[in-house]
Residue, then its C-alpha position, 0 to 999 in steps of 0.5 A: x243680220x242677227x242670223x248671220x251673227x249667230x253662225x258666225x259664232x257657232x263657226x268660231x265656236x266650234x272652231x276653237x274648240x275643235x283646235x283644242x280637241x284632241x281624239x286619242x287612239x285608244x291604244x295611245x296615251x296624249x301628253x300635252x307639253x305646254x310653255x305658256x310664260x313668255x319669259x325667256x321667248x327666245x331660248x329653245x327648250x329640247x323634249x325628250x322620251x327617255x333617249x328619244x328626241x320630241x320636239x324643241x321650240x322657244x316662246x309661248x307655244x306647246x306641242x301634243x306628243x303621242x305615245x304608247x302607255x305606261x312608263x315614261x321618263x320625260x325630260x327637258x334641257x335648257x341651261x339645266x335638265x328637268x325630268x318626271x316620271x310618268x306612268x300614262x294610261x290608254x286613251x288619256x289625255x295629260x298635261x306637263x307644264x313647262x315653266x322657263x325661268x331667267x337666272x342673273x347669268x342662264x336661264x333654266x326650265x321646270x317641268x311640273x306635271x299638271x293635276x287640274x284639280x289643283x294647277x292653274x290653268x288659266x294661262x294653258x287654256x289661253x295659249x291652247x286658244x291661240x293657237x295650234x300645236x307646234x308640228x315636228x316631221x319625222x325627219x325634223x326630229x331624226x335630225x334633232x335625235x342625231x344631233x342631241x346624240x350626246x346631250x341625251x347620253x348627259x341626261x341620262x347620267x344626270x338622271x341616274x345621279x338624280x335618283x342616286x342621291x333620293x333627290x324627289x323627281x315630279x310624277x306624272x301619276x294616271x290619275x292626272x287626266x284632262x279631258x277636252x273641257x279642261x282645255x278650253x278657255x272661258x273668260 
């Protein structure tokens, strides 16, 4: 029984660790966009690349979002717009947190990219636990980019009016990494 016990919890083991695993292409840079705070569940929060459309999803979940190094302009909407500037190396893994928060009359979201040395993540390592990333087709995310067409041309000039006025936008800098053993949950 003990021997059946301690299989069982190598399996678990391994399993959630590998869920958690990501291996990165060594020619690719992974970003891990995590919403970890149940707050506001039921508001979708739409992911972007610069003019590209990634993902959209509500509730604690996240998703991995591979992509060619260097730099990035990653953005989100909601009732607002939240950017950061990231400069991402080959085969790195990182993470932007993103934090919704519920207003009197709109909700709103804050990307804030996440240095491990000094973030919180705790509630990261938990949901990542949990469960998988959220999955996104190619034809699931050619019909979001067709129907964000307008919302992305917004951004943008947001983001160009952002910059104009000095406002500081978060950077992802790359020496922000994270590695496997930064997302696993220990108790």
């Amino acid at each position: 029984m003990k021997t059946i016990l301690s299989l069982l919890f190598v399996l678990q083991t391994a399993l959630m660790f590998s869920q958690n695993s990501k291996v990165i292409p060594g020619d690719k840079a992974i970003v891990y966009f995590t919403r970890a705070s149940a707050l506001g569940g039921a508001i979708n929060f739409t992911y972007f690349d610069g003019e590209k459309a990634i993902g959209r999803f509500n509730g604690p979940k996240y998703m991995i979002y591979e992509c060619d190094p260097g730099e990035h302009l990653f953005w989100v909407r909601s009732e607002n717009k939240s950017f950061v500037e990231a400069n991402l190396e080959a085969g790195k893994m990182y993470i932007i947190d993103v934090i919704p928060k519920m207003g009197a009359i709109k909700a709103s979201v804050k990307l804030v990219p996440v240095d491990k040395n000094i973030y919180k993540m705790k509630k990261i390592q938990k949901l990542l636990s949990k469960r998988g990333p959220e999955p996104f087709s190619e034809s699931e995310l050619n019909m979001l980019q067709e129907e964000m067409k307008d919302v992305i041309d917004r951004g943008m000039e947001n983001y160009k009016k952002t910059q104009s006025k000095g406002k500081k936008i978060p950077e992802l800098n790359p020496d922000m990494t994270i590695d496997n053993d930064d997302l696993l949950y220990i108790k």
